[in-house]
C-alpha positions in Angstrom: -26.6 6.5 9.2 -29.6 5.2 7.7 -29.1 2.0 6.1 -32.4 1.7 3.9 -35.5 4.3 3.9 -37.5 2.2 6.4 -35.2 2.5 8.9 -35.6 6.7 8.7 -39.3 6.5 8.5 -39.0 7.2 12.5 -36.7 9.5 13.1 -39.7 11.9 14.2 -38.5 15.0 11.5 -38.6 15.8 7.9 -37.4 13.0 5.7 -36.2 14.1 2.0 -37.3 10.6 0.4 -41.1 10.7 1.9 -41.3 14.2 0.4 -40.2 13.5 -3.4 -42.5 10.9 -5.7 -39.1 10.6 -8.1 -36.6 10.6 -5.1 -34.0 8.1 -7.2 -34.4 11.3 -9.7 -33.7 13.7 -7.3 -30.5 11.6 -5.8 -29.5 11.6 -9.2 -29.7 15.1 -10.0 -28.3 16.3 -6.2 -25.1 14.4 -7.3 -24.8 16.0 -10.7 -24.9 19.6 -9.3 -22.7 18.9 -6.6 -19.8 17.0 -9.5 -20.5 20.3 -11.3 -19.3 22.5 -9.0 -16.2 21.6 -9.4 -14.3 21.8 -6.1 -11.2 20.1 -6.5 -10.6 16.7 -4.9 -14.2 16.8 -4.4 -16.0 13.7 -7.0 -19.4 12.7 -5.6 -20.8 9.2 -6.5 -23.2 8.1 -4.1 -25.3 10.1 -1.6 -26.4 8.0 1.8 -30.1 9.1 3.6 -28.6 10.7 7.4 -30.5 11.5 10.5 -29.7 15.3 11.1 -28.2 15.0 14.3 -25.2 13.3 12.5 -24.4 15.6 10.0 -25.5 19.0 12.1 -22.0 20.1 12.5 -21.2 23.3 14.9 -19.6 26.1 12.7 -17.6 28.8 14.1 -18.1 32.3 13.7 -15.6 35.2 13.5 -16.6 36.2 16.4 -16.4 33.1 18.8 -20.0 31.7 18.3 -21.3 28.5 17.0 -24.1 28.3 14.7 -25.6 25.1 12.9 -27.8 25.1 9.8 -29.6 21.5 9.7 -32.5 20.5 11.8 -31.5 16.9 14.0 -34.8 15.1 13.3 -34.4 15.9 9.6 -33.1 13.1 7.1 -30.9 13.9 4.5 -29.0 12.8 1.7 -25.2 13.2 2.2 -21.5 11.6 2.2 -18.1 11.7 3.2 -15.0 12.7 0.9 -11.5 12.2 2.1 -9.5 14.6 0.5 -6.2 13.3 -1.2 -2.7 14.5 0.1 -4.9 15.9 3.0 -5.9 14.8 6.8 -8.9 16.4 6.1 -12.6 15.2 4.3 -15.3 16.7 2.6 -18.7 16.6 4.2 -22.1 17.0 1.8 -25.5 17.3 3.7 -28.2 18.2 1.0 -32.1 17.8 0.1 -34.2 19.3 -2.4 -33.8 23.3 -0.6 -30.3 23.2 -0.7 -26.8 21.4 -1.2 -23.9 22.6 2.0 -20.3 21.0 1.8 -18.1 21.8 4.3 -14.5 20.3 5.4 -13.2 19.2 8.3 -10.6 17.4 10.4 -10.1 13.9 12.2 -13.1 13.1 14.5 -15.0 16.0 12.2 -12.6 18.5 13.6 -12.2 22.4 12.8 -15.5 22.1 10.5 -15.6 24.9 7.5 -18.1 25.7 5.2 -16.6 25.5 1.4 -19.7 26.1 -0.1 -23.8 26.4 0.6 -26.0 26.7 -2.2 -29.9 27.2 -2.3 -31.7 25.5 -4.5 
């Protein structure tokens, strides 16, 4: 994880906060839509700037493939959700193209996409 924009600046990809003037606007905004979908357990407050690799989950296909939709170089702006009642957490990876939340398991387990949205 990123702990401040400078320390993205190199991650040699795409970085969502060099590419928007009003990026505190845009933060804002991502966590808005993604509080108005309304997936239950799911309440957004915060989004953190992530290096691609650490968020480019494998997803299974039906049949027996992987595929991944994030770029590792890229930065994005994401979090983590544990789900109450659950063993299980909500992952968000987002920029200003598109907003994905998935779910997984412990150590990112049995990865599912709930929901993948263009913007």
């Amino acid at each position: 994880m990123c702990s401040n924009i400078a320390s993205c600046q190199n991650s040699g990809g795409s970085f969502v906060a060099e590419r928007n003037k009003d990026f505190p606007f845009l933060k804002r905004r991502l966590i808005d839509e993604i509080n108005a979908f309304g997936i239950g357990g799911l309440t957004v407050d915060d989004l953190n700037l992530l290096p691609g690799f650490y968020v480019n989950l494998s997803y299974p296909l039906e049949n027996g493939s992987t595929v991944q939709f994030l770029k590792d170089k890229d930065i994005y702006l994401g979090n983590q959700v544990e789900r109450t009642d659950s063993d299980r957490c909500y992952g968000i990876a987002a920029n200003e193209d598109f907003i994905l939340i998935c779910e997984y398991g412990c150590n990112v387990s049995d990865p599912e996409i709930v929901m993948y949205k263009r913007r």
